[in-house]
C-alpha positions in Angstrom: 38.4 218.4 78.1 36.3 221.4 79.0 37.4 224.2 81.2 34.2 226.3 82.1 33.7 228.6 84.8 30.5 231.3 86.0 30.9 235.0 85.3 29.9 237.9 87.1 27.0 238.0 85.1 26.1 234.5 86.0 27.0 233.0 81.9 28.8 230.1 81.9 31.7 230.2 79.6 33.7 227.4 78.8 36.1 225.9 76.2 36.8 223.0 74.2 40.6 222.0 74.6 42.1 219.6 72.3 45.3 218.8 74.6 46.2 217.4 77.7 46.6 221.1 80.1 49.4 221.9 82.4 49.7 223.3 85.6 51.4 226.2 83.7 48.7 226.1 81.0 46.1 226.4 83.6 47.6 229.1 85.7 47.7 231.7 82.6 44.5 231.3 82.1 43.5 231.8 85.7 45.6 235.0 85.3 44.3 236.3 82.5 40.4 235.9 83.8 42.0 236.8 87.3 43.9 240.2 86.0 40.2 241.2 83.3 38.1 240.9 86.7 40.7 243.4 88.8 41.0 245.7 85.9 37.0 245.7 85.5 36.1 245.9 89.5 39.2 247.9 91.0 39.2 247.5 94.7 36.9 244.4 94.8 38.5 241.0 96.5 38.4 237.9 94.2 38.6 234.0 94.6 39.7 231.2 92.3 37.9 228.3 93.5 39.0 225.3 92.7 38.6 221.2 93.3 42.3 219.5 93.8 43.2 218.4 90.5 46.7 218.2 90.1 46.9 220.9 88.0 45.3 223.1 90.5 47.4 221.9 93.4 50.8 221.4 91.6 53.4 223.2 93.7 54.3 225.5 90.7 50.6 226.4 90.9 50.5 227.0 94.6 54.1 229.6 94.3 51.9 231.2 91.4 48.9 232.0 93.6 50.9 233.6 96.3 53.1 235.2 94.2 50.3 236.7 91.8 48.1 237.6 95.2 45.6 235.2 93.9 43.1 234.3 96.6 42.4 230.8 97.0 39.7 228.3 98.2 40.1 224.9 97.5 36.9 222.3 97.6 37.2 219.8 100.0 39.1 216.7 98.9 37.0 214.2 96.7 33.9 216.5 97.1 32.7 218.0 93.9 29.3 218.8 96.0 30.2 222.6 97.0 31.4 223.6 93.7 28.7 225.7 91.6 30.4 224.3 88.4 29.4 220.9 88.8 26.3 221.4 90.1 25.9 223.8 86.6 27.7 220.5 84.3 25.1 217.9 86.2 22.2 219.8 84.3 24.1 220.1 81.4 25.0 216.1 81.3 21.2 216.0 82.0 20.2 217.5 79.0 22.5 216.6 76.6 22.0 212.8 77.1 18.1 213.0 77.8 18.1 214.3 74.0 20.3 211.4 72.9 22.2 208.9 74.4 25.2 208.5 72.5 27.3 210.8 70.4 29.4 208.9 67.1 32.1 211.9 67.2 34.0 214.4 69.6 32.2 217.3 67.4 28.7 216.0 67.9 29.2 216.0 71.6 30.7 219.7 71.5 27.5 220.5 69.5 25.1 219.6 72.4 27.2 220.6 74.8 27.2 224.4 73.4 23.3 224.1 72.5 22.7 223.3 76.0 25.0 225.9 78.1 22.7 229.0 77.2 19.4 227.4 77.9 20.8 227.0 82.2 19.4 230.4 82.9 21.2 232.6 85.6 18.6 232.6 88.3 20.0 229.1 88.5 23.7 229.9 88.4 22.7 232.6 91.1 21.1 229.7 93.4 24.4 227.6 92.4 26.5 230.1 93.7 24.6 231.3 96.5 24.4 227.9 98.1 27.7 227.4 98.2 28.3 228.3 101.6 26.1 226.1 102.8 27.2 223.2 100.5 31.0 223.7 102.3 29.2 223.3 105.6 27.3 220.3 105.1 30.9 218.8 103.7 32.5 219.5 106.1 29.9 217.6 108.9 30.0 215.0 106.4 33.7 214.7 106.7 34.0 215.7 102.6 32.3 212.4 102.3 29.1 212.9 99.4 26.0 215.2 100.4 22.3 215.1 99.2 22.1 218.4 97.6 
């Protein structure tokens, strides 16, 4: 699995895990980013965004959020269309299996993977992100069924 997410600086950083995660697993690392980006922008409001995995909507992960003051929005249900991430891993699948179809091993994918992530620039992780407003809209006329975007 890969857990990735967009920075203020509009990088992508994301991480090769070798286990299955955990709601709890998952919700110290949303703290940790969570608590860097308070300490770094005091006074500035902050949103985990999230799809509904069951990690991310597990009711130990739902006390956690309102008991850490974590704001949340959560993607419509079965829509992965509003969320800048997968917009960010569609042109990453892009160019990892337009330069070769098949990977033998785990570490040969990881390899493409992490030559690839640098090369999305951050005017398109701006665009991403900016369009997510509009993304939720169209969703949500489409009753969170899929949208041409």
């Amino acid at each position: 699995m890969i857990f990735a997410g967009i920075s203020e600086s509009m990088r992508t950083q994301s991480t090769f895990v070798d286990h299955t995660w955990t709601a709890l697993n998952y919700q110290r690392v949303v703290k940790t980013i969570h608590d860097s980006y308070v300490r770094r922008y005091p006074g500035k409001s902050f949103y985990q965004y999230q799809d509904n995995a069951p990690i991310h909507v597990a009711k130990s992960t739902v006390a956690f959020f309102k008991s850490e003051k974590i704001n949340v929005i959560n993607a419509p249900a079965r829509s992965p269309d509003p969320n800048p991430i997968e917009s960010f891993w569609t042109k990453v699948r892009r160019a990892v299996y337009d330069a070769q179809q098949s990977f033998q091993t785990r570490e040969e994918l990881q390899e493409a993977v992490t030559r690839e992530c640098p090369k999305i620039d951050a005017d398109l992780h701006r665009s991403f992100v900016k369009s997510v407003r509009t993304r939720l809209i169209e969703c949500i006329k489409a009753k969170s069924e899929r949208i041409k975007y």
